[in-house]
C-alpha positions as CSV (number, residue, x, y, z in Angstrom):
1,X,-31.2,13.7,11.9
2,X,-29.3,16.4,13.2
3,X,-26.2,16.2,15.7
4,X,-25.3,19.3,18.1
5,X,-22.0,19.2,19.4
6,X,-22.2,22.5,22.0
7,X,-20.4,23.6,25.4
8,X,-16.7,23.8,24.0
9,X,-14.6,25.9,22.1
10,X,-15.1,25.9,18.5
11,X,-11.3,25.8,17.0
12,X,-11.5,28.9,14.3
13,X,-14.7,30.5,15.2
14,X,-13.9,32.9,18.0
15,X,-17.1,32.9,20.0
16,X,-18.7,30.0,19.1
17,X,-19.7,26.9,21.4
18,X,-21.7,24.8,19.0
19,X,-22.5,23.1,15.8
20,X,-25.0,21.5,13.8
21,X,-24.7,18.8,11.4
22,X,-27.1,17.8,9.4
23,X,-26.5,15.0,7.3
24,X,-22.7,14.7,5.8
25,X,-22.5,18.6,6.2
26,X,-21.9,21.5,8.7
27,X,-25.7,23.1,8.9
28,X,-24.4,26.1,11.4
29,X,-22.1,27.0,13.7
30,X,-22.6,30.1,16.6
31,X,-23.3,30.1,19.6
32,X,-25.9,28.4,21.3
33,X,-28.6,30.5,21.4
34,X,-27.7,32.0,18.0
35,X,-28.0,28.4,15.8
36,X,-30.3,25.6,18.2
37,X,-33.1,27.3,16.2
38,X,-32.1,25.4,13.2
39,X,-32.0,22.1,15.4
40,X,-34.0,19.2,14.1
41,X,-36.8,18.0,17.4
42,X,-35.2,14.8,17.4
43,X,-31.3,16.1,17.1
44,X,-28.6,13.9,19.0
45,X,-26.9,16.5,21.7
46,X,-23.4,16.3,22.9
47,X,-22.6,18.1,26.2
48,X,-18.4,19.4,25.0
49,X,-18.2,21.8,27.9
50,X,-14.0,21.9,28.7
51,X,-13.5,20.1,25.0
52,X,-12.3,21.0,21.9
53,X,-14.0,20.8,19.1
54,X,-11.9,21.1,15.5
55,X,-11.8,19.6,12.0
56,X,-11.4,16.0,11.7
57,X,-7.5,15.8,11.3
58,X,-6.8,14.3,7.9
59,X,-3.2,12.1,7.6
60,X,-1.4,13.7,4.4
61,X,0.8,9.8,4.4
62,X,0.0,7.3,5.1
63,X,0.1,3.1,4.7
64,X,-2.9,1.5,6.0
65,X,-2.7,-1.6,4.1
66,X,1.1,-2.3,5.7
67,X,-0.2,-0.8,8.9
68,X,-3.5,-3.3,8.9
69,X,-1.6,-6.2,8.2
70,X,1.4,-5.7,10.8
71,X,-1.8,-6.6,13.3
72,X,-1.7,-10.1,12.5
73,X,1.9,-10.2,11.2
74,X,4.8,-10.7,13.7
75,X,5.2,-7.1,14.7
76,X,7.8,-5.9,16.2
77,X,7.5,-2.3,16.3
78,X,7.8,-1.7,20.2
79,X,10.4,-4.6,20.7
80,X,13.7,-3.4,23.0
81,X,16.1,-4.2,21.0
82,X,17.8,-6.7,18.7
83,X,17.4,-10.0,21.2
84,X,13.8,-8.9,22.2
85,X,12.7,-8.9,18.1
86,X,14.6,-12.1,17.9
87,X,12.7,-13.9,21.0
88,X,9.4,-12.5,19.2
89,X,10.2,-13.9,16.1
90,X,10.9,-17.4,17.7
91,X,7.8,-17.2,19.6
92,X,5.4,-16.2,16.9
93,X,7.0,-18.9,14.9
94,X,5.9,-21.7,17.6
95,X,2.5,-20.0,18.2
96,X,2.0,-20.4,13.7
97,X,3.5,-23.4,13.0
98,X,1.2,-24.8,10.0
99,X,2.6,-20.8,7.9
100,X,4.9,-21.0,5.5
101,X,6.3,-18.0,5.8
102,X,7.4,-16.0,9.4
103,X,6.5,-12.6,7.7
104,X,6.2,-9.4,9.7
105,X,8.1,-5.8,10.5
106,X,8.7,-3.6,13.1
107,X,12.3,-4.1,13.2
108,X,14.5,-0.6,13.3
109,X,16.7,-2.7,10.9
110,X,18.6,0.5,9.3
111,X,20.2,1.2,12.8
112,X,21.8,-2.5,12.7
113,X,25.7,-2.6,12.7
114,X,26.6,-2.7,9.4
115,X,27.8,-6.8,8.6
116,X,25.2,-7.8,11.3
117,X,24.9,-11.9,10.8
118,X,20.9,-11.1,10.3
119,X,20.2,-14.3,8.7
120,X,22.0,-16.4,10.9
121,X,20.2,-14.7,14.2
122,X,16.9,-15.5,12.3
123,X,18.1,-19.1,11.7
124,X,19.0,-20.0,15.8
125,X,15.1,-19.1,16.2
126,X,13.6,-20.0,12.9
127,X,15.3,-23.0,11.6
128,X,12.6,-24.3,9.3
129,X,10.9,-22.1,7.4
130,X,11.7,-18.7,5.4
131,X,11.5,-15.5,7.4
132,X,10.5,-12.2,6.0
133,X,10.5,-8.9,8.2
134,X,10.1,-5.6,7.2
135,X,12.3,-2.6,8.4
136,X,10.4,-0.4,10.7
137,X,11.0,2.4,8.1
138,X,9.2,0.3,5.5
139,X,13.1,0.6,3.3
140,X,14.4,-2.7,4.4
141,X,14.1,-6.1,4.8
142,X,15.6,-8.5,7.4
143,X,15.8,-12.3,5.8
144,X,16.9,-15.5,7.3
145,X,19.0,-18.0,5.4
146,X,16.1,-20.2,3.9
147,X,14.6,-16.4,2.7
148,X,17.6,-16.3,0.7
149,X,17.6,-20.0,-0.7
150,X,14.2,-19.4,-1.9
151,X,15.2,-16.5,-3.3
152,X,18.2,-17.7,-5.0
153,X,19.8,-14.5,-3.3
154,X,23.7,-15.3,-2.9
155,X,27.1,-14.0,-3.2
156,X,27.0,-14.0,-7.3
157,X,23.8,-11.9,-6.9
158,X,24.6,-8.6,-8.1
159,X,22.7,-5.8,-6.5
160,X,19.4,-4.5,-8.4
161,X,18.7,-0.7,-9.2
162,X,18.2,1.2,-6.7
163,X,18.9,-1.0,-4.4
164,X,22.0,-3.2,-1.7
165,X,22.2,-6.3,-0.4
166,X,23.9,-6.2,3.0
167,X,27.4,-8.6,3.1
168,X,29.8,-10.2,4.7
169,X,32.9,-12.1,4.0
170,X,33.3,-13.1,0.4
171,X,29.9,-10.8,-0.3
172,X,28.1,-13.3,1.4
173,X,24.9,-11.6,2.0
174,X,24.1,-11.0,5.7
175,X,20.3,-11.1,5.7
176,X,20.0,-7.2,5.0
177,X,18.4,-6.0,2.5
178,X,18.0,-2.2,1.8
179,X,15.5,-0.1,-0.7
180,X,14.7,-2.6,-3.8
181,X,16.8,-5.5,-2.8
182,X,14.1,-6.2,-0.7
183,X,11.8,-7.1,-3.3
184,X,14.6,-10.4,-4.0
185,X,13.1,-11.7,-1.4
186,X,9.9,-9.9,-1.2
187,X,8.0,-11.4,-3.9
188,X,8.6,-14.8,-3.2
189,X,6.5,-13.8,-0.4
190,X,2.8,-15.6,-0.4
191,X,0.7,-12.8,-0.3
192,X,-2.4,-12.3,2.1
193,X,-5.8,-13.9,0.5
194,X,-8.5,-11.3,-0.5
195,X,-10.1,-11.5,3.1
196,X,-6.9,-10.9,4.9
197,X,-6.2,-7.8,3.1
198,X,-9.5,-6.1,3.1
199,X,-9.4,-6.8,7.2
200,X,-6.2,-4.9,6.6
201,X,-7.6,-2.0,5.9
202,X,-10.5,-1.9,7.6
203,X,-8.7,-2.6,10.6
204,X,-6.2,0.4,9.8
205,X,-9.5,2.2,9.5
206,X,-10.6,1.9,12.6
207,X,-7.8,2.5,14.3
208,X,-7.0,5.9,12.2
209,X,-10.5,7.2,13.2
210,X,-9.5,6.5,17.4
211,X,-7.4,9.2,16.9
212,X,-9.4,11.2,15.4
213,X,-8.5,10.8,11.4
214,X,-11.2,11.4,9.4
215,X,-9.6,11.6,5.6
216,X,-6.0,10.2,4.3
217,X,-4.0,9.9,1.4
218,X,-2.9,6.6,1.0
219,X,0.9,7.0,0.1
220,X,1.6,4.2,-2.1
221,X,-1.0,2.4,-3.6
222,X,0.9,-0.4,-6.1
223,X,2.8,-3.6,-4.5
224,X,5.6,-3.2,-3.0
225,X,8.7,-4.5,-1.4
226,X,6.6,-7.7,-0.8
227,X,3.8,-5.8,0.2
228,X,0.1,-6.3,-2.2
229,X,-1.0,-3.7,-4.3
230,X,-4.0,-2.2,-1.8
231,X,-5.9,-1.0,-4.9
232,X,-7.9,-4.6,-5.5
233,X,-8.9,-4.5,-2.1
234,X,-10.1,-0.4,-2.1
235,X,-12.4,-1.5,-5.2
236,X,-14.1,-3.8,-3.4
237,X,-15.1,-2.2,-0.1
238,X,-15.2,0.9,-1.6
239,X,-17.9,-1.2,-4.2
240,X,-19.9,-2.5,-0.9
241,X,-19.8,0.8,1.1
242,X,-17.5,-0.4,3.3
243,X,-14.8,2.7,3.0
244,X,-15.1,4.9,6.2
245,X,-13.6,8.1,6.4
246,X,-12.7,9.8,3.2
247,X,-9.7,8.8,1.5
248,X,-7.4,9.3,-1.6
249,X,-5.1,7.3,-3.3
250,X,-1.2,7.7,-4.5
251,X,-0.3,5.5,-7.0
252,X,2.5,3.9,-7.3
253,X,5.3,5.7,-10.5
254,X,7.3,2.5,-11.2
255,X,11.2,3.7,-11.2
256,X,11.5,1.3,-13.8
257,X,9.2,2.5,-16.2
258,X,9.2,5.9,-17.8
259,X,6.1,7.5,-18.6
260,X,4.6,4.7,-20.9
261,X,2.8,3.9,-17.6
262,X,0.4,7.0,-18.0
263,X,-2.1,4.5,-19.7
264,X,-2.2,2.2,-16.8
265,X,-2.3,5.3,-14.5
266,X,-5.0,6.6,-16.0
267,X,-7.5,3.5,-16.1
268,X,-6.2,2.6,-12.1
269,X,-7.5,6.2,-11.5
270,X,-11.0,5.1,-13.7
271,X,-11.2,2.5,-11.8
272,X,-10.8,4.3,-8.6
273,X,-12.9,7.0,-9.6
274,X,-15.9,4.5,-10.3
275,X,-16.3,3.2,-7.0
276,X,-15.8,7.5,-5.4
277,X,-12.5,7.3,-3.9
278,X,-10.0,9.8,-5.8
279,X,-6.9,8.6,-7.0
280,X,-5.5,12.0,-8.9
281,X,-2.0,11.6,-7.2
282,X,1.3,9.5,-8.1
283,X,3.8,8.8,-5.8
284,X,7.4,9.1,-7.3
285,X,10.4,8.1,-4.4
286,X,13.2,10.1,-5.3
287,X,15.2,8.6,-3.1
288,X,15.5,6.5,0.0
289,X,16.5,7.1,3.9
290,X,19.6,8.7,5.1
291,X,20.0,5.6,7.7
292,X,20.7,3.0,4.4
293,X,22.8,5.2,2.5
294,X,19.6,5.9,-0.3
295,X,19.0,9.5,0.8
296,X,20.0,11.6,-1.9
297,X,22.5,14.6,-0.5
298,X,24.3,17.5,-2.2
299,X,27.3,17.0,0.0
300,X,28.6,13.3,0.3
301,X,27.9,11.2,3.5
302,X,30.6,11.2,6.0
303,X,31.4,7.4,6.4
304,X,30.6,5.8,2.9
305,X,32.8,6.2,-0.2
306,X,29.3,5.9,-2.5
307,X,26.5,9.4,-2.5
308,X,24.0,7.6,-4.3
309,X,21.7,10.4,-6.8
310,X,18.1,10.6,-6.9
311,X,16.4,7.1,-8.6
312,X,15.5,9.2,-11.7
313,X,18.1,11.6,-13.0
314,X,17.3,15.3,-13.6
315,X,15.8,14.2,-17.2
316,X,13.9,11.2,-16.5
317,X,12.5,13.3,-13.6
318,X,11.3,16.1,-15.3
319,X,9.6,13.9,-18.1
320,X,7.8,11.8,-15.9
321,X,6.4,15.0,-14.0
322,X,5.9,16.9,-17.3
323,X,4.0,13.5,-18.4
324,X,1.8,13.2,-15.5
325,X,0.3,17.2,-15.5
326,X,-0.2,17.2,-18.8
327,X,-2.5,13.8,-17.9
328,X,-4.0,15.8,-14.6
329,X,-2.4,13.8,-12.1
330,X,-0.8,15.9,-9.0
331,X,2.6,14.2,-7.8
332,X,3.3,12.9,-4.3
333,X,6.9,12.9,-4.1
334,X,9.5,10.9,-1.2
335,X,12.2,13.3,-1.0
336,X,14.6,12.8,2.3
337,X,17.9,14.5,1.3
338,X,18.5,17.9,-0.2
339,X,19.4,16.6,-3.3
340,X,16.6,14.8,-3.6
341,X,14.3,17.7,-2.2
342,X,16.0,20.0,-4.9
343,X,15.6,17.9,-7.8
344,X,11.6,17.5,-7.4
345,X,11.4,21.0,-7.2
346,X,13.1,21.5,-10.6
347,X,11.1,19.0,-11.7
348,X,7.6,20.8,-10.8
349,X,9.4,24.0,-12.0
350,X,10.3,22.4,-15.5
351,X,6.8,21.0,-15.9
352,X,5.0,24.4,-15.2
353,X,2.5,25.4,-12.8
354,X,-1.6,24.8,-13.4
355,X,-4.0,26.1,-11.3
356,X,-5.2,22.1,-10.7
357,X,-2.1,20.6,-9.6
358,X,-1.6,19.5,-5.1
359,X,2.2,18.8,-5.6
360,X,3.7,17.7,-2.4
361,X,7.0,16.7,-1.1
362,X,7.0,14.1,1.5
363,X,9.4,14.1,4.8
364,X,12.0,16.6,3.6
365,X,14.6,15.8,6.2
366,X,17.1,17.9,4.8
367,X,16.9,21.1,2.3
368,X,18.6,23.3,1.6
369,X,18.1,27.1,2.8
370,X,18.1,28.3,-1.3
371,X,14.9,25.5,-1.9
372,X,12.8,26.8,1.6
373,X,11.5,29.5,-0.6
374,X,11.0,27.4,-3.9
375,X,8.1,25.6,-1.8
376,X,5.5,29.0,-2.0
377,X,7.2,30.2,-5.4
378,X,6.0,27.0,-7.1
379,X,3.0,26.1,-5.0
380,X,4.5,22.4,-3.5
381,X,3.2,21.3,0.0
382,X,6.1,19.8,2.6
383,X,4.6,17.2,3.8
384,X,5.6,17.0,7.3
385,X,6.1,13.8,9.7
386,X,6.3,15.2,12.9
387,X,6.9,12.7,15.2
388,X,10.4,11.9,13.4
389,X,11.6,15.8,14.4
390,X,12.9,14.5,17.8
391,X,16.4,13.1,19.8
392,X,15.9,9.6,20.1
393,X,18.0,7.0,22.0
394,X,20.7,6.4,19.7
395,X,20.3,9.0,17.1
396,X,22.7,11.2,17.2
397,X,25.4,8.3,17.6
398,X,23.8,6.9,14.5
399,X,23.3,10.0,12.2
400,X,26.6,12.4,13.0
401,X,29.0,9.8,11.6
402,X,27.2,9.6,8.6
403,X,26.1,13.7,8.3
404,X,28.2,14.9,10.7
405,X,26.8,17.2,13.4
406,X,26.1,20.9,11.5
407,X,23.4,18.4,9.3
408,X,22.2,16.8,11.9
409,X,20.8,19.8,13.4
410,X,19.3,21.2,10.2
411,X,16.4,18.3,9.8
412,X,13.0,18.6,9.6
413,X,13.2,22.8,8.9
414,X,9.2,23.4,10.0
415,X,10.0,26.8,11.5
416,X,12.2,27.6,8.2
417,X,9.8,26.0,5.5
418,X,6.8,28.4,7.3
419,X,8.8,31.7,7.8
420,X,9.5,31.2,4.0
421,X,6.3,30.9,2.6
422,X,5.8,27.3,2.5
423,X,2.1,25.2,3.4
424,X,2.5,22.3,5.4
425,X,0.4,19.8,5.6
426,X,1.4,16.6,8.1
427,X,1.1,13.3,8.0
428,X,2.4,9.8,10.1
429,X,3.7,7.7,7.6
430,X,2.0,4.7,9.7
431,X,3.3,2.2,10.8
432,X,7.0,3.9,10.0
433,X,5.7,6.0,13.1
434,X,1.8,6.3,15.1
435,X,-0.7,7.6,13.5
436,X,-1.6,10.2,16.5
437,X,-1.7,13.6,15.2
438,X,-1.7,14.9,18.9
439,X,1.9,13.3,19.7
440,X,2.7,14.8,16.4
441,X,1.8,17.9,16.9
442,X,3.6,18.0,20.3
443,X,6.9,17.1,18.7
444,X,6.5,19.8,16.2
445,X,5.7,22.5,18.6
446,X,8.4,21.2,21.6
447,X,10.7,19.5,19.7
448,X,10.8,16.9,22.4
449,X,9.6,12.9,22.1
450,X,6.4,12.5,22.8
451,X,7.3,9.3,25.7
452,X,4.3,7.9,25.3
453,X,4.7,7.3,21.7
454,X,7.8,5.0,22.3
455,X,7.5,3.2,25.6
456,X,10.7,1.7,25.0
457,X,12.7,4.8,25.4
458,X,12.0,4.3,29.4
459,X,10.7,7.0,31.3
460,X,14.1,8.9,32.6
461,X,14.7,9.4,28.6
462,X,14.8,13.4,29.1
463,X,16.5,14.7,25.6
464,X,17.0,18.7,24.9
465,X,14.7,19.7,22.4
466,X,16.2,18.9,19.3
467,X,17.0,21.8,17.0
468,X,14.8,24.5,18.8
469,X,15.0,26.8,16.3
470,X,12.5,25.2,14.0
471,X,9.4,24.4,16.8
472,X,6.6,25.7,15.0
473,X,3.2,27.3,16.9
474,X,0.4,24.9,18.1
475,X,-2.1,26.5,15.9
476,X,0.1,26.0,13.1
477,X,0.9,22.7,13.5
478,X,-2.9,21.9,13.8
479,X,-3.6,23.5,11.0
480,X,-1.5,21.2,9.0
481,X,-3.0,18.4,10.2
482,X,-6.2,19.6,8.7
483,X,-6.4,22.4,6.7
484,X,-2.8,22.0,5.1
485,X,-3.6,18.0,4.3
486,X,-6.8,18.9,3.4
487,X,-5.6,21.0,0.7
488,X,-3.9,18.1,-0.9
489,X,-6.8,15.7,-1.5
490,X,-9.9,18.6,-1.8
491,X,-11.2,18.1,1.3
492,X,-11.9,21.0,3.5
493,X,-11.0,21.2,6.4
494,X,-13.4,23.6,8.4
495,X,-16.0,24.4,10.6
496,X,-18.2,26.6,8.5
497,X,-21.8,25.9,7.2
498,X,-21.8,23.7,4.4
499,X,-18.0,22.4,5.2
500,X,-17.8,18.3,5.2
501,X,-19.3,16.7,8.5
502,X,-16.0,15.8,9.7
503,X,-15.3,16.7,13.5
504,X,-12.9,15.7,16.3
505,X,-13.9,16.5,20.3
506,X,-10.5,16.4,22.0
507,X,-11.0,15.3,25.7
508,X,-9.2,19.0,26.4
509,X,-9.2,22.2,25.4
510,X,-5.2,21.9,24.2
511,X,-5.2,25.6,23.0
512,X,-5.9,26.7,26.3
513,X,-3.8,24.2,28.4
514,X,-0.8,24.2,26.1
515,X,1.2,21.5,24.0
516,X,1.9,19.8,27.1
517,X,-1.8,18.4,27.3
518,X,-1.2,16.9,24.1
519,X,0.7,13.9,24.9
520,X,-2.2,12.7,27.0
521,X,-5.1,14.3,25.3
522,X,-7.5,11.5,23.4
523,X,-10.1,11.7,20.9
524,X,-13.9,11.5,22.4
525,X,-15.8,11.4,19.6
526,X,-14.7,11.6,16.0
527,X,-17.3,11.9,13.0
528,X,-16.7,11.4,9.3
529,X,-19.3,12.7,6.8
530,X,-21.6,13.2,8.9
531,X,-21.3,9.4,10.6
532,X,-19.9,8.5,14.2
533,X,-17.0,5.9,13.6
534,X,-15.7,6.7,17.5
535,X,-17.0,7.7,20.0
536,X,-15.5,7.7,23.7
537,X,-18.8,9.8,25.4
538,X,-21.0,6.9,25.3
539,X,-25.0,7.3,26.6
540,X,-23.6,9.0,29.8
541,X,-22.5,12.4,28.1
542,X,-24.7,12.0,25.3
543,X,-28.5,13.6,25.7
544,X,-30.8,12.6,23.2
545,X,-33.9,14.6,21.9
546,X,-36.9,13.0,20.5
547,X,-36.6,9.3,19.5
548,X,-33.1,8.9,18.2
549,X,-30.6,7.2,19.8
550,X,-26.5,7.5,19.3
C-alpha cells in the first residue's frame, strides 16, 4: 500500500510538495496535483505542511555494536568529570554486584594528566572485582588494579605493537592503556552472551533511525580492544529478518597480518553476502588519535620525544591495498594525522584506480594542503565527523602543547577538502560522538558546539567558531550526510522515482530557517525501505484513506 508524504518542501526537487511510495521504492514525486493520480485508494497520507522532507541520512561510521552495549554497560559518556565517572563506577558496581567484571566506557580518558593513578582511583570505589572502561574515543582503556592482575599486566610488561601502557614510578603501570595495549586487558574481558549482543544492535538500531538514519556502514566489524566481533550477531538477525534499515559492513584488516587474511576476508564477506547485508569494505587504521600520541604526523608532536609512523609502513600498506582491489574489496581507512592521511593516499595511488572501488578516509583531522587535491584526483571519500570540528572546554589547553597553535587551527579542512574537489560523505563515529546528523551538520556549517549535544559544557559555554575558514554550506553538509555516504555503500540517496524508500520529515523546514534551527530540529517520521521504524506524527497528523492504518 502506498504512503504520500505531501504539504512540505521536497529537498532537491524545486517545486515539489509530495511523494509516493510504493512498496520499498519512490513511485513519484511532483506536486500534488501532478502525482496523487498514481495514489493507491487505500494510501496512508501524511499532512508535512512547514516540514522537510529529504533522503533518509545514512551514517558513513559508525559502531553500533559498542554503541548498543554502552546501554546496559556502565556509561559514562555525559559524566562531569573525573570524580563524577568515578562515583558512577562505584555506584553501578553496588547496583551489579553478582558481575564479574565492572565493564563500560564513556570516559574522555585521553585528556587525563599523563601519570594519573587510574587504577588506584578505580580501586577506592571498586575494591573487589576487575574494572574494564573504555575511552570515550573507543582508543583507550582505563583498568583498575585487579584488571591488571588478571591480566598479568606489570612493570616487566613490555608494551605491544602499536600500542603504550600508561606508567608511573619504576614503569609501574597507571591503569592507562592506549591503542592495542588495551587489548592486555581487553580480552580477559567475558564477553556478552549471544542475546546481549544482538539487543546491542538492535537497540543501536532503533536509536539510529530516531534521528533519522536509515542506512550505515558499520566501521569495524571484527573484535576488538575487548569489544566481540559484531559479525556473528549480524548473521543471525540479518538470517531472521530482524536487520532494519540498510546496512554495510567494514571488516576488520588485522595490523598483524599481512594480506594472507584475503581468504578469511573473502568467506566473512560470503557469509555476509548470504544473509543480504554487503560487506565489500575493510577497515585498515593507519594510525591512532592525536590525544594518545598514535596520530601519525609529518612534523613531530610538540611535547613527546617519540612521532610514532603509520601501523603499516609505506610497503606493507601498499600491499595490503594492492591485495584487497585485486580481491574487489573497497578500503575504509582511519587516518587522523597528515602522515597518516598521506600515506593511504599513496597507497590507493600505488594500487591503481577501478571503476568499482568506494575508497574512503575516515576523520582526517589533519592534511596537508598538497593531499586536499589527491582526494578528487584518485577518487577517495573524506569521511567527515562533524561534531568533532568544534572548541570544546579544555581543547585548546589540551591540543596546542602537543601541535602547537598554527595545527590546531588547520583540523577538520571541510571547506578546503570541497573547494578542492574532494566528496564528503559524514558520519558520527557513535558512541565516540551522537549519532545526530542535525547537530552535525550545524557544527559543520557554524563551526560552533552544538550545546545540546554535550550538556556538560553548561549553558554559558559561548566559544568563537573554531577555524571559520573551513564552515561548509548547509546544503553541502546535508548532502554528505546522504548522498556523499550513500555513495560509499551503493545506496542512493534521492528523491526520484524508483530511488530506495528511504525518507526523513524534519519537524522544520531547516533550509528555510537556517542552521540555527538545527540544533533543535527532530526527526518526525523516518522510513527505511519503504517501512516506518519512527514515527513522531502519530494518528493525530496522519490521515488514512481506505482501510489501512499506520
Amino acid at each position: 500500500m502506498d504512503i504520500v508524504l505531501t504539504g512540505g518542501r521536497v529537498l532537491g526537487h524545486d517545486h515539489a510538495d509530495t511523494i509516493v511510495l510504493r512498496e520499498d521504492r519512490v513511485l513519484a514525486t511532483g506536486s500534488a496535483r501532478d502525482v496523487l493520480n498514481v495514489v493507491g485508494e487505500d494510501a496512508q497520507v501524511v499532512r508535512t505542511e512547514g516540514r522537510l522532507v529529504m533522503p533518509g541520512f545514512q551514517d558513513a561510521h559508525v559502531h553500533p555494536m559498542a554503541a548498543g552495549l554502552l546501554e546496559s554497560w556502565c556509561d559514562l559518556s555525559d559524566s562531569a568529570g573525573l570524580d563524577d565517572a568515578l562515583m558512577r563506577v562505584g555506584a553501578y558496581a553496588r547496583r551489579h554486584p553478582d558481575l564479574p567484571w565492572v565493564v563500560g566506557g564513556g570516559l574522555t580518558s585521553a585528556f587525563l594528566p599523563h601519570g594519573t593513578p587510574v587504577a588506584e582511583l578505580l580501586d577506592a570505589v571498586v575494591p573487589d572485582r576487575p574494572v574494564h572502561l573504555l575511552g570515550s574515543d573507543l582508543h583507550d582503556a582505563c583498568v583498575n588494579s585487579a584488571a591488571l592482575a588478571r591480566a598479568g599486566v606489570s612493570a616487566h610488561t613490555p608494551d605491544p605493537p602499536f600500542g603504550t601502557i600508561g606508567r608511573g614510578l619504576g614503569g609501574r603501570p597507571t591503569g592507562l592503556l592506549h591503542e592495542a595495549a588495551a587489548e592486555l586487558v581487553g580480552r580477559h574481558v567475558p564477553p556478552p552472551d549471544r542475546a546481549a549482543q544482538e539487543n546491542a544492535l538492535l537497540t543501536a538500531h532503533r536509536l539510529l533511525h530516531r534521528h533519522g538514519i536509515t542506512a550505515w556502514q558499520d566501521a569495524l566489524v571484527g573484535p576488538y580492544l575487548g569489544l566481540p566481533d559484531p559479525l556473528p550477531a549480524y548473521l543471525r538477525l540479518a538470517g531472521r529478518g530482524e536487520v532494519t534499515g540498510a546496512v554495510s559492513l567494514a571488516l576488520w584488516w588485522d595490523p598483524r597480518r599481512g594480506p594472507e587474511q584475503i581468504e578469511d576476508l573473502r568467506e566473512r564477506r560470503a557469509q555476509a553476502r548470504a544473509v543480504g547485508l554487503p560487506a565489500d569494505h575493510v577497515k585498515i587504521m593507519q594510525d591512532g588519535i592525536c590525544e594518545n600520541g598514535w596520530a601519525a604526523l609529518l612534523s613531530p608532536y610538540l611535547d613527546r620525544s617519540v612521532t610514532p609512523p603509520g601501523r603499516l609502513d609505506a610497503t606493507e600498506l601498499s600491499e595490503a591495498v594492492t591485495a584487497l582491489v585485486r580481491a574487489e574489496f573497497s578500503v575504509h581507512f582511519h587516518a587522523v594525522g597528515d602522515r597518516a592521511v598521506r600515506e593511504c593516499l599513496d597507497a590507493v595511488e600505488a594500487a591503481g584506480c577501478s571503476s568499482g572501488q568506494r575508497h574512503h578516509i575516515a576523520h582526517v583531522q589533519l592534511v596537508d594542503d598538497a593531499d586536499l587535491p589527491r582526494f578528487a584526483e584518485l577518487d577517495v571519500t573524506a569521511n567527515v565527523q562533524p561534531l568533532w570540528a568544534a572548541e570544546i572546554p579544555h581543547m585548546r589547553e589540551a591540543y596546542e602543547p602537543m601541535l602547537g597553535p598554527r595545527r590546531v587551527d588547520r583540523q577538520y579542512p571541510f571547506a578546503g577538502l570541497t573547494r578542492a574537489g574532494a566528496r564528503l560523505a559524514a558520519g558520527s563515529d557513535w558512541p565516540v560522538s551522537s549519532p545526530n546528523p542535525l547537530w552535525g551538520a550545524y557544527v559543520a556549517a557554524t563551526r560552533l558546539p552544538a550545546l545540546a549535544s554535550a550538556p556538560w559544557m553548561g549553558p554559558d559555554y559561548r566559544p568563537d567558531p573554531f577555524n571559520p575558514q573551513e564552515r561548509i554550506g548547509l546544503p553541502e553538509i546535508l548532502r554528505a550526510y546522504t548522498a556523499g555516504s550513500g555513495h560509499l555503500h551503493l545506496r542512493p540517496a534521492t528523491l526520484a522515482p524508483g530511488s530506495p524508500a528511504d525518507v526523513v520529515v524534519l519537524d522544520v523546514d531547516v533550509l528555510r530557517e537556517g542552521p540555527d534551527a538545527l540544533c533543535e530540529a527532530q526527526v518526525d517520521l523516518a522510513i527505511a525501505g519503504g517501512l516506518p521504524v519512527h514515527d513522531r506524527l502519530g494518528e493525530a497528523e496522519a490521515t488514512p484513506v481506505g482501510a489501512r492504518g499506520r
